[in-house]
Phi, psi and omega in degrees: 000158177245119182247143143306062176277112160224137190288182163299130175278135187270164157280132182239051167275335169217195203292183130326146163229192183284001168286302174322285188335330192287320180274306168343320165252003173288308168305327169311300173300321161285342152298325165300326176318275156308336192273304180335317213245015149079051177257145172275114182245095158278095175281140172206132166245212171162178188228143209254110204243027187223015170276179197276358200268356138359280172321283207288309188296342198277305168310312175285320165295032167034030177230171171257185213284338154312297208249012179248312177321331223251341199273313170267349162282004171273323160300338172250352172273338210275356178285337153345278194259020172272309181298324195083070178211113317169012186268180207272310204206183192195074204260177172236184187243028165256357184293154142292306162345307188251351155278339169299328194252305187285334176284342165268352146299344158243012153270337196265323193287355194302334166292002167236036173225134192203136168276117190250165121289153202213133155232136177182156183248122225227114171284127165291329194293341182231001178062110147130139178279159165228173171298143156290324182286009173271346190292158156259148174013037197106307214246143188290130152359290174250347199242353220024071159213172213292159153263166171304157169242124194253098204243098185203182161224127154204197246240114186215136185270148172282045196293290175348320185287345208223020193286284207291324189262335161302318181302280183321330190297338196302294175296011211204336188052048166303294160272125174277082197291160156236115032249152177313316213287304180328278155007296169294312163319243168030278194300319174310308167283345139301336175278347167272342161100113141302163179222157183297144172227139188320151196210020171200167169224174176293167183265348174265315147336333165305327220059010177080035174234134179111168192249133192308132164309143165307155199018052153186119183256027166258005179232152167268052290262131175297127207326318196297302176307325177302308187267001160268021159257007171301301160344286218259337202271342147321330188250352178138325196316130177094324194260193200300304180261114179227064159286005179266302200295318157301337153283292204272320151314257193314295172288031178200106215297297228266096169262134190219101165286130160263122155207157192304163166308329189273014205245340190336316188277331148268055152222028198196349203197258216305305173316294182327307166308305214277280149004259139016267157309337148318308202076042174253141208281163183245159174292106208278348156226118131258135182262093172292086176272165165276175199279172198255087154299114160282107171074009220139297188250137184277132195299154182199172181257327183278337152293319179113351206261004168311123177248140215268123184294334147302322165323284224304317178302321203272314161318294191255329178098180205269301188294331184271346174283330185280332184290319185284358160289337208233355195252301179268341198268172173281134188294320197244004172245192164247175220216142173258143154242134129244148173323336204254301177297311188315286193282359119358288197309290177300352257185291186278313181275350179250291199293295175313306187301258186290332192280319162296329209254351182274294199273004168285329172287313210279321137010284216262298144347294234276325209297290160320010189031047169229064191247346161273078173109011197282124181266134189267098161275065191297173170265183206256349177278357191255326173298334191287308177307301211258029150264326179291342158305328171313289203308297176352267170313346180249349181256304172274024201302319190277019190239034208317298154350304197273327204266352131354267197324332196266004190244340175254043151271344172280333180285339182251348170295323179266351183285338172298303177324277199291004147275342143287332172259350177051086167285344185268018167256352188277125192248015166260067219337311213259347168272350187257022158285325216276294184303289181320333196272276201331300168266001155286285167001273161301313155327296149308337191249331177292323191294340176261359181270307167307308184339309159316316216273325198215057200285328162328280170353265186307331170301306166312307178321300177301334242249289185268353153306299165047094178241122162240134191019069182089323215247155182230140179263093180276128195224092180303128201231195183302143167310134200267339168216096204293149196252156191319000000 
């Protein structure tokens, strides 16, 4: 199959904190994922560079929204090769490229487009107007603070016209939300009645950053609508050449958006609609995580409570950071990080756990001299635990948190194994063939389980595994997870 995966494009008004990193590799791993198992994948991200709160940080750093733009967004490209993260492309939305794709995406939408006077109360921190009664004591939701009161004429999409039918794709799962709750969250604010919603600002409120509506440079087209048209305009859409966008898009059911919670509603209502009225084909998943929590608190740039994913990398390595994103946080909920839980985390299950049990069997091998060319005979109790770990890992794989879990009850199922059989007491060739084939067998078989998840890992494994045709040349090499 030709699969579509793209993470949510962040705002690059400050540096990354570890809420990006989560998604980034939650996407990484289903793309890794599909490429195992021999899906043609295009992944993809980017970075969303045309909002006002842009505007506003370049101004309180007395630089401009240019050189502020170009400073972080190097910083969230530098997560590639911090993370190990595995996309295909990477756009910003600074491109031409995606100015090109987004204004024909609202030439094609213009029958649904109509120009108002306007009053609404508008958080720059979420892009978007709100209701009073979406407000807490006033105050937004998610960013807590007052919102603006925005007095304009501009520019607004039909969405009321796109109700019954965004609703059915829902319910019906055409479009697919993950998680069941998220869904629900959806189908509700829709059953509360949509309104048409604004879809430009003055270029002077812009500050003359972002891109002008066709034939009219006194507007900006809103960020938002700008920047969900990244997805397509990555692939070719607007510009000369657009064959990816009819392989991997126009022509291609199995799309998968990953994005945060707070972000649901354009991406589930407004995108769909906008979609819709193209006449451009829809996104056959969204995969919805929950927030990243300090202590508690949702980690944010604008709380201040941010932890910085290079510290962490830098520390810990790329793999101990992935696991514990992908180990502790709940895939589709939120998750706390402390410094006390990581390496909690990073300690029992990498270093004691798989990293003792790797490197102690293969050890153990080489002591026994049957480390050259040794054919792995497992017993049918060992084959039966690692096909039901498969089944496992294949039926719930999108489910990471769990399918974690579910591959290291086979790591402590053989660290139980070799205590109960004591291999360094056995002195009976054909019984330490039987044990060692047990726990290579499995082993071997954890290093193709991880491989989304922890490819530096399966890769070392397979390495010091070194299996050519059935038979394995065991080569003890560096510890795979030294411990804190």
């Amino acid at each position: 199959m030709k699969v579509f995966i793209s993470t949510s494009i962040p705002y690059v008004n400050a540096a990354p904190h570890l809420g990006h990193a989560l998604e980034f590799v939650q996407a990484d791993v289903l793309a890794r994922y599909h490429r195992t198992i021999g899906d043609q994948v295009f992944f993809l991200s980017g970075s969303d560079e045309n909002s006002l709160k842009n505007v506003r940080s370049a101004e309180k750093a007395g630089i401009s929204v240019t050189d502020l733009v170009n400073d972080n967004f190097k910083k969230f490209y530098e997560l590639k090769d911090l993370l190990n993260i595995s996309f295909d492309d990477f756009i910003r939305t600074t491109e031409e490229r995606h100015f090109k794709g987004a204004q024909k995406l609202w030439s094609v939408c213009a029958k649904d487009i109509y120009k108002k006077s306007y009053s609404g109360l508008y958080c720059v921190g979420c892009e978007e107007f709100y209701k009073e009664e979406e407000l807490i004591d006033g105050l937004c939701p998610d960013h807590k603070v007052k919102p603006e009161l925005i007095e304009e004429e501009n520019y607004f999409f039909k969405l009321t016209k796109y109700q019954d039918q965004i609703k059915e794709l829902i319910e019906t799962e055409k479009v697919k939300i993950i998680p069941e709750a998220r869904k629900n969250e959806v189908l509700s604010f829709i059953n509360s009645g949509l309104q048409d919603f604004c879809i430009s600002r003055s270029s002077e409120r812009a500050k003359g950053w972002g891109i002008d509506v066709p034939d009219d440079s006194t507007q900006k087209i809103w960020v938002w609508f700008d920047a969900l048209s990244n997805y397509i305009n990555a692939l070719g859409y607007g510009n000369d050449d657009e064959s990816k966008f009819n392989e991997f898009w126009q022509n291609n059911e199995f799309k998968i958006h990953t994005l945060g919670k707070g972000i649901i509603r354009f991406h589930s209502v407004y995108w769909l609609a906008m979609l819709l009225s193209a006449g451009i084909s829809l996104p056959k998943t969204l995969f919805v995580h929950g927030y990243l929590t300090v202590d508690g608190q949702k980690m944010s740039k604008s709380i201040g409570n941010v932890i910085d994913p290079k510290e962490l990398v830098l520390k810990y390595g790329s793999e101990g950071v992935r696991y514990f994103l992908l180990r502790e946080i709940p895939a589709t909920g939120d998750g706390d990080f402390t410094y006390e839980k990581f390496e909690k985390r990073y300690n029992s299950d990498l270093a004691s756990g798989l990293g003792n049990l790797f490197s102690r069997t293969l050890a153990m091998i080489i002591k026994a001299g049957l480390d050259n060319g040794f054919e792995v005979k497992p017993n049918s109790l060992f084959i039966e635990k690692n096909k039901e770990v498969e089944d496992k890992v294949s039926e719930r794989f999108i489910q990471f948190n769990e399918t974690l879990n579910d591959i290291w009850e086979l790591v402590s199922f053989c660290d139980k194994y070799i205590e109960e059989e004591k291999p360094w007491e056995v002195t009976e060739i054909e019984k330490q063939k039987e044990v060692f084939s047990n726990l290579i067998y499995s082993l071997n078989n954890i290093s193709k389980m991880i491989e989304p998840f922890l490819p530096l890992t399966s890769q070392k494994m397979k390495e010091q595994l070194g299996e050519i045709n059935g038979k394995f040349n065991i080569k003890k090499g560096e510890s795979l997870f030294p411990r804190i």
